[in-house]
N, C-alpha and C positions, 0 to 999 in steps of 0.2 A: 504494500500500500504506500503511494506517495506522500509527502509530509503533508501536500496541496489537501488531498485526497481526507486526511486523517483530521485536519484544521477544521475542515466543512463539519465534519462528520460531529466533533467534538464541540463545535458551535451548534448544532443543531441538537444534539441532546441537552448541551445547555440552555438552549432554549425553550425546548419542551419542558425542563424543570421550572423554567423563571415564569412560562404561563401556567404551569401548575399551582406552584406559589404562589402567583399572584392571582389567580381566581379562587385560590384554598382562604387568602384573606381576605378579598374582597366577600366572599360566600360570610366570612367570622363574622366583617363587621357588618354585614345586613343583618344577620340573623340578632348579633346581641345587643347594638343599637339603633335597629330600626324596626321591629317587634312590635304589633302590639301589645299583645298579649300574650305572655311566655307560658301560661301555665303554673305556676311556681318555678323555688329553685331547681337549679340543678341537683339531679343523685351523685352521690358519691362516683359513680360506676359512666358516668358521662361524664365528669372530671377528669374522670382516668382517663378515657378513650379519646376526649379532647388533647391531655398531655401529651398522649403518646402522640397521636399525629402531629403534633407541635415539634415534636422530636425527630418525626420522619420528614418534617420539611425540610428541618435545621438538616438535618443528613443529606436532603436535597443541596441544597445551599453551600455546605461544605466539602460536598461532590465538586464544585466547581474547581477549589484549589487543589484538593486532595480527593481524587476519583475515587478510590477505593473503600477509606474510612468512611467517607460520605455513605459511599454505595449500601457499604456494610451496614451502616445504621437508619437508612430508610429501609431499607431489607429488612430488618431486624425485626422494625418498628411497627413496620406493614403484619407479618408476622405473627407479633405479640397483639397487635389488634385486633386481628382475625379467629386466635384462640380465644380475646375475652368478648368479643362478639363477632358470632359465624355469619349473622346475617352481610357482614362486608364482601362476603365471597358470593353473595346475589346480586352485587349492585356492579355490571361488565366494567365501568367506568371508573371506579378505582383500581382495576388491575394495569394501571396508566401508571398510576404511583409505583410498585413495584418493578414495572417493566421498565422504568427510567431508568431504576436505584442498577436494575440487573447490566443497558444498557453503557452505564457511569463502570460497571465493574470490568464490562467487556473491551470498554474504552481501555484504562488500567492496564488490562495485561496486554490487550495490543503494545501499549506505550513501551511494557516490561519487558515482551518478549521480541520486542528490536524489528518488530516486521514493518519498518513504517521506512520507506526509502527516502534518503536525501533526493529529492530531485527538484 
């Protein structure tokens, strides 16, 4: 693969991430202050599920300087979401988050295992 080749490539996941982000916050802040009527508080158990995704973004984001660690911890994060609620693996549109984080790790070893040609 050409550096030309790998540059695009690596720009173009990063950009799938920065619109992921950036529609994952714009989604936060309609939801918590533009609401009418929320129901009550939050459960404990939507706190949680809130944090973690906050962390799988951050892993997003951290993907950019550091592919892997990043990758690793939206991977992670996605994951542990998924075990403490299964309904995330019905909704096709978050398997977007993972396949970034998978994408940032494939990046990575491309980088690692030197297949990217000076040209």
């Amino acid at each position: 693969m050409s550096t030309k080749t790998y540059k695009k490539l690596r720009w173009a996941i990063r950009g799938l991430s920065g619109l992921l982000i950036a529609f994952s916050l714009l989604m936060f802040i309609g939801e918590t202050f533009f609401e009418e009527s929320t129901g009550g508080p939050l459960t404990s158990n939507a706190i949680l599920q809130l944090s973690i995704a906050a962390v799988g973004l951050v892993g997003l984001g951290l993907a950019w300087k550091w592919e892997l660690i990043g990758g690793i911890v939206a991977l992670i994060a996605f994951i542990v979401l998924a075990i403490i609620n299964p309904r995330v693996l019905e909704m096709p549109l978050m398997f977007v988050w993972p396949a970034n984080a998978m994408l940032f790790i494939m990046l990575w070893a491309l980088k690692r295992n030197k297949t990217i040609d000076k040209k």
